[in-house]
Structures are given as structure tokens and as C-alpha cells.
C-alpha positions as CSV (number, residue, x, y, z in Angstrom):
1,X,-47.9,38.0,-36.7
2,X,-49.2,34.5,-37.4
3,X,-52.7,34.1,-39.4
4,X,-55.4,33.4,-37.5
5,X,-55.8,29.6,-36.8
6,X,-58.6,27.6,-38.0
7,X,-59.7,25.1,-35.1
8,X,-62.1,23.2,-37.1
9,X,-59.3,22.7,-40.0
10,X,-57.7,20.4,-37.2
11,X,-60.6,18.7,-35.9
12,X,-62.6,18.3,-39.2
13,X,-59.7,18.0,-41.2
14,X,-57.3,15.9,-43.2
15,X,-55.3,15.0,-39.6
16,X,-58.3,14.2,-38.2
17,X,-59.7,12.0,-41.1
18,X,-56.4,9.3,-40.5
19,X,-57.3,5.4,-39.7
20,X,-58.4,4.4,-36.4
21,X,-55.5,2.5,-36.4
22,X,-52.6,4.9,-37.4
23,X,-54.4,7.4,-34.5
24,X,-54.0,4.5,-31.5
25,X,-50.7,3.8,-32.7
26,X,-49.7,7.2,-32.1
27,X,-51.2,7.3,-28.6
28,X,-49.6,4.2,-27.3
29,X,-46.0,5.5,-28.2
30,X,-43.9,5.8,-25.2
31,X,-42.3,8.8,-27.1
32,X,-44.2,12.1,-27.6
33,X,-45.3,12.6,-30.6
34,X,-46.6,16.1,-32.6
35,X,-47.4,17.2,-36.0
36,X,-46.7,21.0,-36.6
37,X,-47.5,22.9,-40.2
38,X,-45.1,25.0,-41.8
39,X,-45.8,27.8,-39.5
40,X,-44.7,25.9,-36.7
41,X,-48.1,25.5,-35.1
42,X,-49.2,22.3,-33.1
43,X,-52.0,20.4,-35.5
44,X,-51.8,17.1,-33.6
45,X,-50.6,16.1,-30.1
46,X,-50.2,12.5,-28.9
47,X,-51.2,11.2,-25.5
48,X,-47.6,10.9,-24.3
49,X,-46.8,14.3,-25.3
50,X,-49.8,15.2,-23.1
51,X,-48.4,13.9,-20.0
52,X,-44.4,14.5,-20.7
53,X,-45.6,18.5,-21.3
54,X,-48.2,18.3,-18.9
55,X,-50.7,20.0,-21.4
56,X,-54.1,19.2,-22.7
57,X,-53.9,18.8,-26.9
58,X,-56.6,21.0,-27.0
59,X,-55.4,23.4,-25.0
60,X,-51.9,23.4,-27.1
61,X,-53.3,22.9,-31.0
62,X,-52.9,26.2,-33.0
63,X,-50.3,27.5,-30.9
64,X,-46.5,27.6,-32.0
65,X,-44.2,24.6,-30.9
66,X,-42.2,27.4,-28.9
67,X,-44.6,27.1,-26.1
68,X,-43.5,23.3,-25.4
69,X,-40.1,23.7,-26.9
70,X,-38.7,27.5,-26.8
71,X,-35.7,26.7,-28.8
72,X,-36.8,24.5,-31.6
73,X,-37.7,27.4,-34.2
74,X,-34.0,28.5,-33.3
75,X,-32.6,24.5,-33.6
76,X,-34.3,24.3,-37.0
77,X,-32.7,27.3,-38.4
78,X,-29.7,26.4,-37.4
79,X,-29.5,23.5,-39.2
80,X,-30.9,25.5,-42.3
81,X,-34.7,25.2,-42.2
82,X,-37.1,27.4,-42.5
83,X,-40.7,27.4,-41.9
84,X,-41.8,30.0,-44.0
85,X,-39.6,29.6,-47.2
86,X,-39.1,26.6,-49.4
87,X,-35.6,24.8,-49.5
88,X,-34.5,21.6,-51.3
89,X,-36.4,18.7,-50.2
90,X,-33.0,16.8,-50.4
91,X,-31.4,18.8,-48.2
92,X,-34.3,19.5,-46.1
93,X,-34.5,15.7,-45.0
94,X,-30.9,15.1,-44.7
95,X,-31.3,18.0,-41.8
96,X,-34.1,16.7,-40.7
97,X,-33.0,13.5,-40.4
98,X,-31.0,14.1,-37.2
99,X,-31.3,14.1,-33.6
100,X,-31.1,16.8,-31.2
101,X,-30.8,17.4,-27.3
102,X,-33.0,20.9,-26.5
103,X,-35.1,21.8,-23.4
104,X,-38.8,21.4,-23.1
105,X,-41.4,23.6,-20.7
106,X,-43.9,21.8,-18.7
107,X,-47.3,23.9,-17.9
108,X,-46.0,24.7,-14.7
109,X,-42.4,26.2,-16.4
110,X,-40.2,23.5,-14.9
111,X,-37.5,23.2,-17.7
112,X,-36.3,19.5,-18.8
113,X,-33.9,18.0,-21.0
114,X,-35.6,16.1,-24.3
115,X,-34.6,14.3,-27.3
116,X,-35.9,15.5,-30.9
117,X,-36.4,13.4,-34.1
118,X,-38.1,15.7,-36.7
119,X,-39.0,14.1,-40.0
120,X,-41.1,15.5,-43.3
121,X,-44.8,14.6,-44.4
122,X,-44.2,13.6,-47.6
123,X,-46.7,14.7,-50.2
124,X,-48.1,17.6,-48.3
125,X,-47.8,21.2,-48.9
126,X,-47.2,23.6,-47.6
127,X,-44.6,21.5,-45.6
128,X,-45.8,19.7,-42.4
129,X,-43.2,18.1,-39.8
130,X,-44.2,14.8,-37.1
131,X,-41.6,15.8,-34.1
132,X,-40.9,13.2,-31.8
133,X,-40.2,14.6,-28.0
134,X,-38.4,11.8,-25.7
135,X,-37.6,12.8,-22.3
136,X,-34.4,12.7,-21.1
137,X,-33.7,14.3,-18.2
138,X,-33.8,11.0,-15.6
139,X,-31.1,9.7,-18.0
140,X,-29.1,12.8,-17.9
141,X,-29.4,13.7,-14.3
142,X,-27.9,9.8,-14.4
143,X,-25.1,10.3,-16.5
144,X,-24.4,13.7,-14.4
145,X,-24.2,11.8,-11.3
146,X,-22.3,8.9,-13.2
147,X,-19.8,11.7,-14.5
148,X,-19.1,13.0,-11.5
149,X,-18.5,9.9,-9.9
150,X,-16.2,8.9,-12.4
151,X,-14.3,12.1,-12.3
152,X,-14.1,11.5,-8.3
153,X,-13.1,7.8,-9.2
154,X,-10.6,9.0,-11.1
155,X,-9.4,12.0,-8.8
156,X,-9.1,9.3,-6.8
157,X,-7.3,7.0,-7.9
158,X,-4.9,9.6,-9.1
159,X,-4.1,11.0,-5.5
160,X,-3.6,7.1,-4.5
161,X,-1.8,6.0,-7.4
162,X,-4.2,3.0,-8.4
163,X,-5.4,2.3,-11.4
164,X,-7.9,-0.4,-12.8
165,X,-8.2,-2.5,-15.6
166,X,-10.7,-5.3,-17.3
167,X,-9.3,-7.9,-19.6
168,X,-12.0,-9.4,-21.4
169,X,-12.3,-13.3,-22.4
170,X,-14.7,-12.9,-25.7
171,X,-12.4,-11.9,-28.0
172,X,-15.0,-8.7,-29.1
173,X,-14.9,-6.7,-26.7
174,X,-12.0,-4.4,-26.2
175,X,-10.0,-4.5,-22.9
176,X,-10.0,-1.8,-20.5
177,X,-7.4,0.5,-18.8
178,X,-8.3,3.4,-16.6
179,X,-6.3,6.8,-17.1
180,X,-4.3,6.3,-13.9
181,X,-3.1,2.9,-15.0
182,X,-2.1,4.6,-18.4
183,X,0.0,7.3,-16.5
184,X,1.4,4.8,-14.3
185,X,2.8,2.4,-17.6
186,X,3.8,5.7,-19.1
187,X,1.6,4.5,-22.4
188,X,1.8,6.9,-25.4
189,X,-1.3,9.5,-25.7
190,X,-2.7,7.3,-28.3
191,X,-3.7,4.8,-26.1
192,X,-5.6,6.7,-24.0
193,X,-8.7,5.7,-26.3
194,X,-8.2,2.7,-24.2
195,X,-7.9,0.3,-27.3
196,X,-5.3,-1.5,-25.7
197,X,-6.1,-4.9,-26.7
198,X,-4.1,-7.5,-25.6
199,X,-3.5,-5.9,-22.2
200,X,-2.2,-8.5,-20.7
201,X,0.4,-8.9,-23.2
202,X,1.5,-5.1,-22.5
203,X,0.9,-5.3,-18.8
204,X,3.8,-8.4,-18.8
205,X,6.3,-6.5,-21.5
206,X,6.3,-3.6,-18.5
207,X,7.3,-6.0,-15.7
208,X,10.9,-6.0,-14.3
209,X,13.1,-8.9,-15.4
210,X,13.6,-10.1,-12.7
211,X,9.9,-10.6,-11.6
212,X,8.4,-11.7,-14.8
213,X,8.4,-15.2,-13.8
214,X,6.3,-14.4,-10.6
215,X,3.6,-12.0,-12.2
216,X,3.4,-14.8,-15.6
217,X,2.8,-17.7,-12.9
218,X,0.5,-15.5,-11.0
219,X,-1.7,-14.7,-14.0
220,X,-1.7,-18.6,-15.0
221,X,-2.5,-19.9,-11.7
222,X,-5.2,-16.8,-11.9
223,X,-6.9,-18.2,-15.4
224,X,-7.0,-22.3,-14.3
225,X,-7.9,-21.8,-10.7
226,X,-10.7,-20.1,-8.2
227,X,-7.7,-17.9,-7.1
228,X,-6.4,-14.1,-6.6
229,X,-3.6,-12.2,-7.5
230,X,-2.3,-11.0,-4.1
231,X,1.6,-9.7,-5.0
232,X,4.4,-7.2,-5.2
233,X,7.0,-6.6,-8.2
234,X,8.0,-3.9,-10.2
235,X,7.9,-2.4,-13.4
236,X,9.8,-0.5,-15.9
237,X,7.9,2.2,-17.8
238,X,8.7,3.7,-21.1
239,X,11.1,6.1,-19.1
240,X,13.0,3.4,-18.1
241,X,12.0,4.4,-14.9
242,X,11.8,1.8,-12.0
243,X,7.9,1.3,-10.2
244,X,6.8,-0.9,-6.9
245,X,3.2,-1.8,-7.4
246,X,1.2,-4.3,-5.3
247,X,-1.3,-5.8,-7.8
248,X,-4.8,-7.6,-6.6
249,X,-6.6,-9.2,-9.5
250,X,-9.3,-11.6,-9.5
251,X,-11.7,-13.6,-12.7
252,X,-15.1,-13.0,-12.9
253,X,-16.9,-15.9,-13.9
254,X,-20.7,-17.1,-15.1
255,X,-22.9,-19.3,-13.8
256,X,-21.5,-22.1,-15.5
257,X,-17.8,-21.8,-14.3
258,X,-16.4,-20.0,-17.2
259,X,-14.3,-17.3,-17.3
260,X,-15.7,-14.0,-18.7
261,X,-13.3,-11.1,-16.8
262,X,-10.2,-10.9,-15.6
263,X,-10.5,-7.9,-13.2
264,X,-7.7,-6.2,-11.3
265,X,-6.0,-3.1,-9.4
266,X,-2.7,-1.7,-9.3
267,X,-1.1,0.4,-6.9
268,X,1.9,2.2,-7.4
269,X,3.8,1.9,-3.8
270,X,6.9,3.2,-4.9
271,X,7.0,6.2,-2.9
272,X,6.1,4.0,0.7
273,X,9.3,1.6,-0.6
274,X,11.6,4.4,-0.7
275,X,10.2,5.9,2.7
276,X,10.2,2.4,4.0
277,X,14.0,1.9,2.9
278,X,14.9,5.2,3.7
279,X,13.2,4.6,7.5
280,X,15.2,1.2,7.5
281,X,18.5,3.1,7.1
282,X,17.7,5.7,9.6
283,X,17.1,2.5,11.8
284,X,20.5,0.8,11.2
285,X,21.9,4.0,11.8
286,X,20.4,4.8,15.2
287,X,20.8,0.7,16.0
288,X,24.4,1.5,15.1
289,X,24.5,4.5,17.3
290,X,23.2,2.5,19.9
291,X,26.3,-0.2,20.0
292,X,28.7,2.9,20.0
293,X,27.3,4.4,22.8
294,X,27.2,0.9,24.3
295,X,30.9,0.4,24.4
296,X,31.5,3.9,25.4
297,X,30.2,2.9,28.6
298,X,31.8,-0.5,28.5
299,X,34.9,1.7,27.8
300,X,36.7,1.6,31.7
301,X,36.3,-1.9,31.1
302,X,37.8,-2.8,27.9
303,X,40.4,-0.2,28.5
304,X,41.6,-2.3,31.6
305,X,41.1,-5.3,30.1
306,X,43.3,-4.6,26.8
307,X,46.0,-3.0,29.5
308,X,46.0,-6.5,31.0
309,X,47.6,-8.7,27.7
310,X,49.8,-5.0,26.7
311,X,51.0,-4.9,30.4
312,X,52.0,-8.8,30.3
313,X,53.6,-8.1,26.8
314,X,56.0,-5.4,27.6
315,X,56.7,-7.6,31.0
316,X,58.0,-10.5,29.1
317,X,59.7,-8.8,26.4
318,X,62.2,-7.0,29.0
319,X,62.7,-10.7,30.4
320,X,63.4,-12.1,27.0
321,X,65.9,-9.1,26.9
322,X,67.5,-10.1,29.5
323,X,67.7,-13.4,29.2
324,X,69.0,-12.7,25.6
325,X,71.9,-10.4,27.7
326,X,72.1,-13.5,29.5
327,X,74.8,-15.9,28.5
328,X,73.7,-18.9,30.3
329,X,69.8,-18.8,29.0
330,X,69.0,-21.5,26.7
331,X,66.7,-21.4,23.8
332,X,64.1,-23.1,25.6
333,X,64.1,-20.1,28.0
334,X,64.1,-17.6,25.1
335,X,61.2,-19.5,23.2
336,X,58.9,-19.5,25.6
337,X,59.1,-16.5,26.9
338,X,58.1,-15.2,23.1
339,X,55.5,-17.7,23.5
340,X,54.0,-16.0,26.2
341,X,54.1,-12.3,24.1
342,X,52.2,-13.7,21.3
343,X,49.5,-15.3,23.4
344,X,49.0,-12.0,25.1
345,X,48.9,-10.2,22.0
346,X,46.5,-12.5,20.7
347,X,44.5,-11.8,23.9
348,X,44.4,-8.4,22.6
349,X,43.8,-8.5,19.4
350,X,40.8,-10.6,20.2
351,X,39.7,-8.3,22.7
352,X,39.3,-5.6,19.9
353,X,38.5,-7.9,17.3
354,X,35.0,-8.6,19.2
355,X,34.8,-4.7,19.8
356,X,35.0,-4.2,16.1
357,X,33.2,-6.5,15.5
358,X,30.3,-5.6,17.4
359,X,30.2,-1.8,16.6
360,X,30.9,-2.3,13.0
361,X,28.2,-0.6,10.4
362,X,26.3,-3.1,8.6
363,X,22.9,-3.7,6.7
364,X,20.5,-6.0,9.1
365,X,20.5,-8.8,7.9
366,X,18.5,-12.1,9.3
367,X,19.4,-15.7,9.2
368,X,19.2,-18.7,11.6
369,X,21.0,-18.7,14.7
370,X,21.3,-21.2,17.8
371,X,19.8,-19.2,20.7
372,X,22.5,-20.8,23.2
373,X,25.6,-19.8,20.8
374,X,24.5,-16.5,21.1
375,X,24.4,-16.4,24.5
376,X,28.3,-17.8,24.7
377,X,29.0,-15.1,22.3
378,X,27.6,-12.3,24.3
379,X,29.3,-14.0,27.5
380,X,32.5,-13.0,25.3
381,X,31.9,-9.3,24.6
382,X,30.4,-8.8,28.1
383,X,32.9,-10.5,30.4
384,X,35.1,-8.0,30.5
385,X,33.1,-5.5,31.8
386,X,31.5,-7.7,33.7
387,X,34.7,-8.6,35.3
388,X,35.9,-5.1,35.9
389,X,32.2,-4.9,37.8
390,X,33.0,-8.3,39.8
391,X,29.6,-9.4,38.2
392,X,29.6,-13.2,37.6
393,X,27.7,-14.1,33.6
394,X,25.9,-17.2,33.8
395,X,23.9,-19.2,31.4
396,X,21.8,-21.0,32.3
397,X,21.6,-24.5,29.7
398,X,18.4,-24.9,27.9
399,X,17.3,-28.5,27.5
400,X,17.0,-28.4,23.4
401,X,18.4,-26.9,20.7
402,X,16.7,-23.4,19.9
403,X,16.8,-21.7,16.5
404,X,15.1,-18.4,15.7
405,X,15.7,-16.2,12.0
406,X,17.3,-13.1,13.5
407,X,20.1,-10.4,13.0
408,X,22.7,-11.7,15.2
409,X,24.6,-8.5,15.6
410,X,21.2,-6.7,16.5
411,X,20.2,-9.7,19.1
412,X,23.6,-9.4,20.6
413,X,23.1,-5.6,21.2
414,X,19.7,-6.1,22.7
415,X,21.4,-8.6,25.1
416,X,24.2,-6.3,25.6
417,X,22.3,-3.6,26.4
418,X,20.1,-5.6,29.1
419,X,23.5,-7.0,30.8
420,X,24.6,-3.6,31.1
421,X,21.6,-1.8,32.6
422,X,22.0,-5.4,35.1
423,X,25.5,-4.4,35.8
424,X,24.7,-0.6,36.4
425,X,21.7,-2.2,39.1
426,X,23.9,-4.3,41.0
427,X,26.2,-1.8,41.7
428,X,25.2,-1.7,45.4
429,X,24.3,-5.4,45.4
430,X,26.8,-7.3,47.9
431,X,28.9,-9.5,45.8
432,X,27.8,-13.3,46.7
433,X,24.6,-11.7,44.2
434,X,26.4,-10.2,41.7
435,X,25.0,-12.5,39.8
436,X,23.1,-11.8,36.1
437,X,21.6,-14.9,34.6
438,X,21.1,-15.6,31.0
439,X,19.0,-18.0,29.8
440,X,16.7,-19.2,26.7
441,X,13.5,-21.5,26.5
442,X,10.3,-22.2,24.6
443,X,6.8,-20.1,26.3
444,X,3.6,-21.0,25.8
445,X,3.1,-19.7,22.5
446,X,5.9,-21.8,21.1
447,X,8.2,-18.6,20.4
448,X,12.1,-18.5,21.9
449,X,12.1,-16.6,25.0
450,X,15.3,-14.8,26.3
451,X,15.9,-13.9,29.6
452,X,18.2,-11.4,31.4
453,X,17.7,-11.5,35.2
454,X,19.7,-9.6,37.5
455,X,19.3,-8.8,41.5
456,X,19.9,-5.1,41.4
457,X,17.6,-2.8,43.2
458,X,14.5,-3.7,40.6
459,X,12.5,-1.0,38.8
460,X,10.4,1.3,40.1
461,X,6.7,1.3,39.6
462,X,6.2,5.2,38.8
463,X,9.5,4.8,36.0
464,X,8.3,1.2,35.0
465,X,5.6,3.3,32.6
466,X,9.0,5.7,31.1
467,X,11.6,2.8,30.9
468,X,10.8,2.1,26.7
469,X,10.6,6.1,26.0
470,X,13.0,7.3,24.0
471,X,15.6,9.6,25.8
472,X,14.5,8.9,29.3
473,X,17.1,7.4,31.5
474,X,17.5,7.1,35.1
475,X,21.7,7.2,34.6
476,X,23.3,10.4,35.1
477,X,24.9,9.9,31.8
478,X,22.6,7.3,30.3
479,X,21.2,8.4,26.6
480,X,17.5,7.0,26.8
481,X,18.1,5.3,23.5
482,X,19.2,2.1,25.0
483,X,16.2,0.0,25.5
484,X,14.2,2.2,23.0
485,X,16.5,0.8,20.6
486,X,16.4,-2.7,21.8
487,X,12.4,-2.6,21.4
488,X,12.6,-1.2,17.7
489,X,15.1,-3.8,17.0
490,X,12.9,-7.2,18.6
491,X,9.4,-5.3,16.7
492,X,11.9,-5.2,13.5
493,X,12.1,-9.3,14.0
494,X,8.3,-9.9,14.8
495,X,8.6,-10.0,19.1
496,X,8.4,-8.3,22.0
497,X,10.6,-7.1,24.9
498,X,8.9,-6.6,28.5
499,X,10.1,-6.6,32.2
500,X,8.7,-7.6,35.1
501,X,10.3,-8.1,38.9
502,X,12.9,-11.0,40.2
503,X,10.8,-13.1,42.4
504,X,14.1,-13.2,44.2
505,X,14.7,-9.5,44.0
506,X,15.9,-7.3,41.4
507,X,14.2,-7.3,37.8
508,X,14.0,-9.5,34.8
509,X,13.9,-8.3,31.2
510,X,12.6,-11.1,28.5
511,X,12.2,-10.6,24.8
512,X,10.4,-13.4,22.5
513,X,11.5,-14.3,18.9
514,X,9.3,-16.7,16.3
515,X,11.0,-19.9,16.9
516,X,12.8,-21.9,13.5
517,X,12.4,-25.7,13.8
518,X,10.6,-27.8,15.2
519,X,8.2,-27.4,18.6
520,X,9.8,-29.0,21.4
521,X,8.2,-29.1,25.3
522,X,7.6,-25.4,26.6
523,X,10.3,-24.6,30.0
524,X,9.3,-21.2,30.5
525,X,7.6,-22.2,33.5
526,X,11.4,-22.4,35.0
527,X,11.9,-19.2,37.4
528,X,15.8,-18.0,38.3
């Protein structure tokens, strides 16, 4: 048990009898300040202490430090000091010296984080200590909530695959790369201190090949302008292993115009590339479906008209027979009549050429194409179904010359596959109206509209709702995918496919594609 404390040894004595000065000095610290014997007993309290402890000095002097700091006793002897036993004064300060994070207890007992700086009174024994008390628990409820948010920053950007960095213009200070961004480059563990230094040097050495040129130009144009990085390229990490990442990056500048940052985020989108290609292919293959199933019901048609030239060909090679058996046939007689066979085999071949053609697998592929030429080429493929229908094709000229940046085999299959549902309308039409008119012109948005116009028995309003859903068909053998497909294919190429009814009976189907070239004078005012 402690000996019993002499008040008037504190109030009368040698702490007391300090300068005026040295004694204000200690009250207007910000930091708490206290001055405990070698007991550990409170012999001076400063005004801040007062308020950070919420304690009166007097009501604190004599007692043990414990009752404003519980584990200090425990925090000095664990850095070897005692109170009651003397140690080397060298080794004493060096301990001393330090500073330490403890709790303190307010008069009320509400615990709090503080900051300790204990030092020695030199020249006074038995030893004395002045213990400096700085509250920290605003800071660390701070760097708690700063923590945490970083960790969620981080969680973050994990799940998302971004990561940040800061490139730093003042040559001190080090540049900055968050942990994602580290995982993403596949950087060795010893970077993960973040002294990466020239990160912009490392950022380049990553890039593919092939895109250097575009990210180097994008950072130049970044440094010497009031511009953004806004682009896509990809990456090889230290796997060898192939990245996507859209990159934003922008320079922070001061008041006077020069630049202090270089900030920027990267986003690893290799995973949406591969779905994206992978949803592509499904897409060519369903659009390639599509033409199949197209000229399986073109098939009574192009059966009949392939019989036509085969038909033609075995008729004039039995007359070129006989006319061989024939002694009096001349050579004339004999050439021409092989003429005739080749021109019908040709007739053939080109029949099935163009089927070939149209249903054969390929990767879409966009370039320009005349709007018109299209049309004759369709005309082609169609005709001799149409013909087998008694449906007259007719295009209808345009004025001008009309480019658009399309797939032409996907265009031709959206046209094919409105002529067709046209043919399948009219099939109750009387013929003088067998009649489906194509025709191309400029709207009022300045895109290339197509038009398909038949005057078939129209659509109904309760199916008009259904008509783009996959798998729903009015045909008894119909698919559903037809104009499903045609829509995918036309969104694919930026337009838009829509119906409406024939002013002259029966229904039109038009489709719009962003126009190449030069604006000319709208016609879609023009009604069939």
C-alpha cells in the first residue's frame, strides 16, 4: 500500500515554487500535461489535462496515474521501468523517450484512445516523470472509417476489375498504384510497396504491340493539352497473358495551368470481350441458321427452277445425238446445239452459285455498298421463287446514288426474308397484284430507308404486337426466327426495322441504315 500523500508537499512545495512563466506555459499547451513521482502519483495536472480527463487537478493530485490511465503502470514495465527500483538512467531515457498509443478514463468512465510522451526530470530524486496525454480518438475513429473505406475501395475495385493510379509531376514524390492495378499488370510482390516510380514507363512496357502507338499518343496528347484519356487496348502481363482494359485518365493541374498529376483508371474488360465475341458468334450462327431455313422454304422453287436448265440440257444432248447419227447434219447444226447445253448448264450453275452463296458461313463483316445494287442482287436470289409464286419483283429507282456501311450478305437475308413473308401474303391475292415492290430512299433523318411493300392480306392488329418475338409465327411451318433475326441483324448495323399498313392494302416493312456519303434531298415522302 502507497504512503500516505502529503497535500501540502504539492501545493507548498518545490512544483509549486516554479516561474509564473514555466506554470502558464504548461496551461496553454494544447496537449495534456502531468508530472507524477516515482510512485506513480499525480503532483501536477495541466489545464488541458483537466478538460481531456474531465477531472479537477485537485481532485486528481496524490492519486496514482492509473485512475486517468489504467494501463500506464503496466506500459512502463513493459518497456523496463520501474517506479519503485532504480535502473540506468541511460536506459531509462532511451525507454522513455518513446511514444505510445494506451486508453485513458474520463470521470464519467467513457474509455478513449490517447497518445503518451513520458520523459525524466533530470536532477531530482527520487525519480519524477512530466507525461504528456494527447487525445486521439477523433483521429482514430478517422482513420477507422478511412480504413474501412479503403478496404471497401479496394473490395471494390477487385470485384470490378479496376484499378487506380497517380503519376506525380515533382519528381519527389513517389507514384502511386493501387493493389488491383498491381494484380492486374501481374507486378512482382515487391512492388506492392507501391514504389513503382516511373509508372508510366512500366504502364507502356505492358501494352500490346500492336497498340503502343495509340496509348503513347494518347498519353502525349494527355500531358500538352486540356484533354482525357478515353480508350481501349490491351496488355500483356508478366504471364504473357493477353488483357482488354478501357483506360480513363485525366491531369490535374494548379491554378496557374501547370501540371501537378496525371490521374487515371483502368478496367480490365476482358471477360465482357470474350462474352461479347462469344455472343457475336452465337449471332452469326443463328443469322446463318436463319438463311438455311430461308432456302428450305425457297426450296419448291429452286428445285423447279434448277430442273428448268437440267431438263433443257438432257433435251439437246439427245438432239445433238441424233444429229451426230445423222449423216446429213452439218457442224453448224452440231455446234450450236452444244451451245445451247452449256448456256443451260451455266444457267444452273448460277442458280446454285447464288444459293451457295447466300447460305455460306461467314464472319459479318461491314463495308460500303450501293443500296440499289443490292436490291438487283436480291431480285436475283428471289426471282425464282418469286416466279414459281407468279409474284412479279420490282424496284422501284431511287433518284441518287445511296451508300450505307453494311454486311451485304446479312442485308440480303433481311430483304430475303421480308420478300418471302410478301410472297407467303399474297398467296390469295388475284394476280394483276402480285406485285411486291422494292425500293430505297433518304427519310427525314438523313439515314437509307429500305422498303418491302407487298398487297397481301396485311397484318393483324392483335399479332402486330408478336410479329418481332422470337419463335412466334403465323405459318404452319414457319420457325419464328425469321424476322427476329432480321431485327438482331439491322440493331447489329445501328437501325431499325418496323411495319406498318399499305395504304393500298396489304403491309409494308421498312428498315433504316446510317447513310455513307453525302446528304442528298429526302424522298421518303414517296408512297407505293
Amino acid at each position: 500500500m502507497n504512503a500516505p500523500f502529503d497535500q501540502t508537499a504539492v501545493t507548498q512545495g518545490p512544483l509549486r515554487q516554479v516561474q509564473p512563466e514555466l506554470e502558464t506555459l504548461l496551461d496553454a499547451a494544447i496537449d495534456g500535461v502531468m508530472i507524477v513521482d516515482h510512485k506513480g502519483r499525480v503532483r501536477l495536472m495541466s489545464h488541458a489535462a483537466e478538460l481531456m480527463f474531465d477531472r479537477q487537478e485537485t481532485d486528481v493530485l496524490g492519486h496514482n496515474i492509473s485512475l486517468l490511465l489504467p494501463d500506464f503502470e503496466t506500459l512502463l514495465h513493459r518497456h523496463v521501468i520501474s517506479f519503485e527500483l532504480s535502473i540506468n538512467p541511460l536506459r531509462r531515457s532511451r525507454s522513455l523517450g518513446q511514444h505510445h498509443e494506451t486508453i485513458g478514463l474520463r470521470s464519467d468512465g467513457v474509455r478513449f484512445e490517447v497518445e503518451l510522451g513520458v520523459g525524466t526530470i533530470r536532477g531530482i530524486e527520487p525519480a519524477r516523470y512530466v507525461v504528456f496525454v494527447r487525445d486521439i480518438s477523433e483521429r482514430k475513429l478517422r482513420d477507422r472509417a478511412l480504413q474501412r473505406s479503403e478496404a471497401a475501395l479496394h473490395t471494390a475495385q477487385a470485384l470490378a476489375n479496376i484499378g487506380n493510379y497517380v503519376i506525380y509531376y515533382d519528381g519527389v514524390t513517389e507514384d502511386y498504384a493501387s493493389p488491383q492495378l498491381i494484380r492486374m499488370f501481374d507486378w512482382i510482390a515487391a512492388d506492392e510497396d507501391r514504389r513503382l516510380g516511373k509508372l508510366t514507363n512500366r504502364m507502356l512496357a505492358a501494352v500490346h504491340p500492336a497498340d503502343r502507338t495509340l496509348v503513347m499518343n494518347a498519353f502525349s496528347d494527355l500531358d500538352s493539352e486540356a484533354v482525357t484519356i478515353d480508350i481501349s487496348y490491351r496488355i500483356i502481363n508478366t504471364k504473357s497473358e493477353i488483357s482488354y482494359i478501357h483506360h480513363l485518365a485525366q491531369v490535374i493541374r494548379n491554378v496557374h495551368g501547370r501540371a501537378i498529376q496525371h490521374v487515371g483508371t483502368l478496367h480490365d474488360i476482358t471477360e465482357r470481350k470474350l462474352a461479347d465475341y462469344e455472343l457475336q458468334q452465337m449471332q452469326n450462327r443463328i443469322t446463318h441458321s436463319g438463311r438455311v431455313s430461308i432456302l428450305g422454304e425457297m426450296a419448291t422453287g429452286i428445285a423447279h427452277e434448277v430442273n428448268q436448265p437440267l431438263t433443257a440440257i438432257a433435251t439437246y444432248a439427245k438432239a445433238c445425238l441424233r444429229l451426230m447419227g445423222n449423216n446429213d447434219c452439218t457442224t453448224e447444226e452440231i455446234n450450236a446445239t452444244l451451245e445451247q447445253i452449256a448456256q443451260q448448264a451455266l444457267r444452273a450453275g448460277e442458280v446454285i452459285r447464288r444459293m451457295r452463296s447466300f447460305v455460306r458461313y461467314h464472319e459479318a463483316n461491314t463495308e460500303p455498298i450501293e443500296c440499289e445494287h443490292i436490291l438487283k442482287e436480291l431480285v436475283q436470289l428471289a426471282q425464282t421463287d418469286a416466279h414459281y409464286h407468279a409474284v412479279q419483283l420490282v424496284i422501284e429507282p431511287s433518284t441518287e446514288t445511296l451508300m450505307v456501311q453494311a454486311d451485304p450478305v446479312q442485308i440480303q437475308q433481311v430483304l430475303l426474308n421480308l420478300v418471302r413473308n410478301s410472297i407467303d401474303a399474297m398467296q390469295e391475292t388475284v394476280d394483276p397484284n402480285r406485285v411486291i415492290v422494292l425500293r430505297t430512299c433518304v427519310n427525314d433523318a438523313g439515314e437509307v430507308e429500305f422498303m418491302v411493300a407487298d398487297r397481301g392480306h396485311g397484318i393483324r392488329a392483335e399479332i402486330a404486337q408478336e410479329l418481332f418475338n422470337p419463335f412466334y409465327t403465323t405459318k404452319l411451318s414457319g420457325t419464328g426466327l425469321g424476322l427476329s433475326i432480321s431485327q438482331s441483324i439491322i440493331r447489329a448495323h445501328g437501325g431499325k426495322l418496323w411495319h406498318d399498313a399499305n395504304p393500298g392494302g396489304g403491309a409494308r416493312f421498312f428498315f433504316s441504315l446510317p447513310r455513307v456519303g453525302n446528304a442528298l434531298t429526302s424522298t421518303s415522302n414517296k408512297r407505293y
